[in-house]
C-alpha positions in Angstrom: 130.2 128.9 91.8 129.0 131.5 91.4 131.7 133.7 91.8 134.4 135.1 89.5 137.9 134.6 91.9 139.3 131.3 90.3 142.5 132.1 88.9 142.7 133.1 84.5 143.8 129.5 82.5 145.3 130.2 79.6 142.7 130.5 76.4 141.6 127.1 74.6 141.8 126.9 71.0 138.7 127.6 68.7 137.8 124.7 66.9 134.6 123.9 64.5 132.0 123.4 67.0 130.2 120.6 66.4 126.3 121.2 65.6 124.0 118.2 65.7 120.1 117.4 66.3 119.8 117.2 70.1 117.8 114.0 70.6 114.3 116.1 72.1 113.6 112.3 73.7 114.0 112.1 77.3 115.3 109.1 78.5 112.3 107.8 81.1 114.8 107.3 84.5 115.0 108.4 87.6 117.5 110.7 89.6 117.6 109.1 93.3 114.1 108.1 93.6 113.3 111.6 91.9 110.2 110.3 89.8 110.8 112.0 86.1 107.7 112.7 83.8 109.2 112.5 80.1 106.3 113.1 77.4 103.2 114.6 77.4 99.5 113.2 76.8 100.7 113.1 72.4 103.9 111.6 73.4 105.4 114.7 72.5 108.9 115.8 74.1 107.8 117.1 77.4 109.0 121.2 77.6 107.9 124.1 80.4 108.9 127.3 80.1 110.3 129.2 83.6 111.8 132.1 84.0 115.8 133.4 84.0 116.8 136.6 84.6 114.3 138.2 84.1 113.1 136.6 80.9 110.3 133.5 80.1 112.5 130.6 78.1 110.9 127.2 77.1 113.1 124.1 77.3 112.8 120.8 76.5 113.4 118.2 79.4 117.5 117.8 79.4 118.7 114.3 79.3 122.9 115.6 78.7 123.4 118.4 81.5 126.6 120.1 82.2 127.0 121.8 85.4 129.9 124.1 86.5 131.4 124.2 89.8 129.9 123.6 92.9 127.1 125.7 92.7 125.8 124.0 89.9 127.0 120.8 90.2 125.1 120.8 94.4 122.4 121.8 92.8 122.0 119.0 90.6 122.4 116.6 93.1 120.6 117.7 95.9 117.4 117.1 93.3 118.2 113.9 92.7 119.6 114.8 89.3 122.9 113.0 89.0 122.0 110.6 86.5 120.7 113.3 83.9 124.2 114.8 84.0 126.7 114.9 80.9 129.2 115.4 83.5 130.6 118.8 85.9 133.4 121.2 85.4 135.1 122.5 88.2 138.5 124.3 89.0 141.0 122.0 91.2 140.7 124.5 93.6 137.6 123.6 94.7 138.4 120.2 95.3 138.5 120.1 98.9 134.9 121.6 99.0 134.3 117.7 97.0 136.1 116.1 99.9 133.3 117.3 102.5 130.1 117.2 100.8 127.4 115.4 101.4 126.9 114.5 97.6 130.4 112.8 97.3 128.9 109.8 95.8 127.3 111.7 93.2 130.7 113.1 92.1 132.2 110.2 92.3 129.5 108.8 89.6 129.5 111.8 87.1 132.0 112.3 84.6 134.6 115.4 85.3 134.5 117.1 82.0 137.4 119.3 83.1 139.6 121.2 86.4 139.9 124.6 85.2 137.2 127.3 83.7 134.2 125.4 81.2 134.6 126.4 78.0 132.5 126.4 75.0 134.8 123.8 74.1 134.2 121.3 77.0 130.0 121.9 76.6 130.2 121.1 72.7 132.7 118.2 72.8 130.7 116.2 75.4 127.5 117.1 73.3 125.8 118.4 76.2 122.2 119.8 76.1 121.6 122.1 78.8 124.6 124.0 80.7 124.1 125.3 84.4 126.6 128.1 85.2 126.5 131.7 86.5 127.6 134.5 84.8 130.9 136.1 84.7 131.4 132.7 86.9 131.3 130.3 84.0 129.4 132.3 81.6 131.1 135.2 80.2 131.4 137.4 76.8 135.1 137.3 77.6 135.4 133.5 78.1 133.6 132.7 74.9 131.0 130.8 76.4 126.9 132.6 76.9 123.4 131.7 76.7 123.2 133.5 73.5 126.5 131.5 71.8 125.2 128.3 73.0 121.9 128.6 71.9 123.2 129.3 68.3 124.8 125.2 68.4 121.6 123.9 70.0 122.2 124.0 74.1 119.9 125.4 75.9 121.2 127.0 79.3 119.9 128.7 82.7 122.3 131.3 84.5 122.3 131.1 88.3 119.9 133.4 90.0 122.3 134.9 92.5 124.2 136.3 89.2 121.2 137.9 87.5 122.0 141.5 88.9 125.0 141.6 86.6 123.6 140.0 83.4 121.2 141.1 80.6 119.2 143.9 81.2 120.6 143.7 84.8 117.1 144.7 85.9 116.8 141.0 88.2 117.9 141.6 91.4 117.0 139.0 94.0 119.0 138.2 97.2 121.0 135.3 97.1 119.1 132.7 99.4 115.6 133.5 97.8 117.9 133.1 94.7 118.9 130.0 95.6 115.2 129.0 96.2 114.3 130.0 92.6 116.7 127.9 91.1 115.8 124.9 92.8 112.3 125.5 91.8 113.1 126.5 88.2 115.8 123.3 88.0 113.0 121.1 89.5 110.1 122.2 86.8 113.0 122.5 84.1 113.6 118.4 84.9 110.1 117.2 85.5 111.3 117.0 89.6 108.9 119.4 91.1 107.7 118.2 94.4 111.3 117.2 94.9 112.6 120.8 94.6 109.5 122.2 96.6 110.5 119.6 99.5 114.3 120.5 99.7 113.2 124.3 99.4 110.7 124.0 102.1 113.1 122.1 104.4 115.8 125.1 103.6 113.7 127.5 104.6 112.7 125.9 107.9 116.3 125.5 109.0 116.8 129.1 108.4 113.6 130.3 110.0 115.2 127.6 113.4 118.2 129.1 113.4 116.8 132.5 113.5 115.0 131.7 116.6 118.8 131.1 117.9 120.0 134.7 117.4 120.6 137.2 121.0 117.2 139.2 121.5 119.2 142.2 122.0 121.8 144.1 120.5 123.0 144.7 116.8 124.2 142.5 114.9 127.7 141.0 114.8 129.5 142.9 112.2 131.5 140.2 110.1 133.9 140.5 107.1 134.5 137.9 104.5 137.9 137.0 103.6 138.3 135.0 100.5 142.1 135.8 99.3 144.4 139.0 98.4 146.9 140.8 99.8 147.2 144.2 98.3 143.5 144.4 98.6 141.2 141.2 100.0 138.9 139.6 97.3 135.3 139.5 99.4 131.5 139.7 99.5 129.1 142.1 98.4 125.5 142.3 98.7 124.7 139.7 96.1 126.9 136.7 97.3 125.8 134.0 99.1 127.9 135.1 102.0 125.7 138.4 102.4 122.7 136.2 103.4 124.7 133.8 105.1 126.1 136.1 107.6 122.2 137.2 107.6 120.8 134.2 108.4 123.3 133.7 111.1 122.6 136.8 113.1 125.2 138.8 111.5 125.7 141.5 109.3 127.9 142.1 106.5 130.0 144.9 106.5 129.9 145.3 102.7 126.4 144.7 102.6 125.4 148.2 101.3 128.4 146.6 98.6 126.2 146.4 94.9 128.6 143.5 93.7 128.8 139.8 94.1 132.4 138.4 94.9 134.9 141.5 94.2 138.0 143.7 95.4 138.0 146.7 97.9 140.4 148.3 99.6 141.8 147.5 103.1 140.9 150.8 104.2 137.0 150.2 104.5 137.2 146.9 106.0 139.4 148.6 109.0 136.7 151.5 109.1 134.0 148.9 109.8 135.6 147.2 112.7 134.3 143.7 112.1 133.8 141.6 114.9 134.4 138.4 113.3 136.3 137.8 109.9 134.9 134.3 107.7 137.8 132.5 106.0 137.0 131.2 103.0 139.0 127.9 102.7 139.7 125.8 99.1 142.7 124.7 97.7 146.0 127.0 97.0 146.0 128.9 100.5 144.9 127.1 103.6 142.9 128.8 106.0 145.6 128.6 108.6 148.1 130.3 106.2 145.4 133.4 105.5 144.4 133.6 109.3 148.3 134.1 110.0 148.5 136.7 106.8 145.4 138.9 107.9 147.0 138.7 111.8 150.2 140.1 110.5 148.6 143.1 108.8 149.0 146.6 109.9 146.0 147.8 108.4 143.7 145.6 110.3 145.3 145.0 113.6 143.4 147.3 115.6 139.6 145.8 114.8 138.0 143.6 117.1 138.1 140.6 115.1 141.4 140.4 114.7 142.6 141.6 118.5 140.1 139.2 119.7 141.3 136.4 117.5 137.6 135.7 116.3 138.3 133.7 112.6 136.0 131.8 111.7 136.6 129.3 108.9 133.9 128.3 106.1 134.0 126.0 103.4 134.1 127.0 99.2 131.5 124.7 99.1 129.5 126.5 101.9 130.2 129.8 100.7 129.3 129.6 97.1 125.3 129.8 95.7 123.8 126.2 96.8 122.2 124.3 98.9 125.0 124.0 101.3 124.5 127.6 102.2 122.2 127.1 105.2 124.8 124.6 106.6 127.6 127.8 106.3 124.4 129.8 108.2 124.1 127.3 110.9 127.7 126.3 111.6 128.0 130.1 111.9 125.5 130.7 114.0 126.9 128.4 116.3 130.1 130.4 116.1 128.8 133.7 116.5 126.7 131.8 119.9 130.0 130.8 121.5 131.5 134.2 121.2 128.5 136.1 122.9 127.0 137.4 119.4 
């Protein structure tokens, strides 16, 4: 996910963290017809060195992944990587987002490591390799579990793109669907599946250069808030969350796009100021969408803007809504939406 709204778990207990020789061997197999090269020309461990944040790092090709939550997890799969997986971690939250993917096979054959936060814990224990995650959405100072921490026990690691902004130097700044495209590239060269990842990228990017042909030829456009949860003030989407370029892509516009966060709180206050014209539901387990449609109609400080006197909800999946490759689907089925209603 890359996003930080899961709910706090209580902290796990430090233990002795194991530290043993990662096997450098790759095993020589294939994810989903993906065709894997494993050595080079002196039969040497094959390694490539891509960038992350903002910074060159050289791995060895991972045979023991670990990916958390959808975003990394999707990613995985839709390269055909399954079957170099330690396993996924992912909050029971997001379950129903498992429930309608198109990779639900692949879940079904990879090990759940665990249904709340990953931990340094969880990575160590199932002797993982490599971790995918994003930070302050798995990765974290506060959660005991970073690049620079994992690289001291011998696991290597790549933060998701989308969360760069926000980490290091915080000098990478790169909107979230070309972010998206970097880490399929980066995953692809990082697991020896390069034309693989430059196929899915290229078919990404034509869907969203289709659906762009689909949007009015006149007009601005739609203004459209993001509702993930909250009451006191709503939990949504700035600038650097997948739903800013989602709502793009569709022929929309983010109200909180001028917003320098990724998934964050604001008050109710600027939301009503921006009159959106449609409000996206973000649906996952704990809330159903119906029950936070009814909540948001039922509030005084939004009942005067369009969306809401119009009755214009429309409702995305966590799966959709998070960094992956499911974005462009949110995008399109959007689209669509925003079509129907004259926008």
């Amino acid at each position: 996910m890359t996003r930080p709204h899961l709910p706090p778990r209580r902290a796990v207990r430090a233990r002795t963290i194991w530290i043993a020789g990662l096997a450098a061997a790759v095993l020589p197999v294939t994810g989903c017809g993906a065709e894997v090269d494993t050595a080079d020309k002196s039969g040497k461990p094959a390694t490539v060195t891509v960038s992350n944040c903002g910074k060159n790092i050289t791995y060895t090709r991972p045979k023991r992944a670990v990916a958390y939550d959808v975003s990394g997890a999707e990613k995985m799969f839709a390269l055909g990587l399954g079957d170099r997986m330690r396993g996924y971690v992912m909050n029971k939250l997001g379950d129903p987002s498992i429930a309608g993917s198109p990779w639900r096979a692949d879940y079904k054959k990879t090990d759940r490591l665990g249904s709340e936060r990953i931990t340094r814990e969880i990575v160590v224990d199932a002797k993982a390799d490599w971790v995918l995650a994003g930070w302050n959405s798995g990765f974290g100072e506060d959660r005991g579990i970073t690049p620079a921490l994992l690289k001291k026990v011998g696991i290597a690691s790549y933060v998701h793109t989308e969360t760069c902004w926000d980490y290091g130097d915080k000098t990478t700044d790169v909107p979230p669907l070309q972010a998206l495209y970097t880490d399929l590239r980066a995953i692809g060269r990082i697991f020896g599946v390069t034309p693989r990842a430059d196929r899915l990228v290229a078919d990404l990017k034509r869907r969203v250069a289709a659906l762009k042909k689909t949007w009015p030829k006149n007009g601005d456009p739609a203004r459209v808030f993001v509702y993930d949860s909250g009451t006191d003030q709503p939990f949504t989407a700035g600038r650097h969350a997948a739903p800013n370029d989602i709502i793009a892509a569709a022929g929309g516009r983010n109200v909180l796009d001028d917003l320098d966060k990724g998934w964050t709180t604001v008050g109710w206050e600027p939301v009503a100021t921006a009159k959106p014209e449609v409000i996206v539901v973000v649906d996952y387990a704990g809330q159903s969408a119906e029950q936070k449609i009814k909540y948001l109609k039922s509030l005084p400080a939004i009942k005067s803007v369009p969306a809401v006197r119009n009755n214009r909800f429309h409702v995305i999946s966590y799966g959709d809504a998070v960094s992956g490759p499911r974005n462009v689907k949110g995008a399109e089925d959007l689209g669509r939406y925003l079509r129907s209603v004259g926008r």
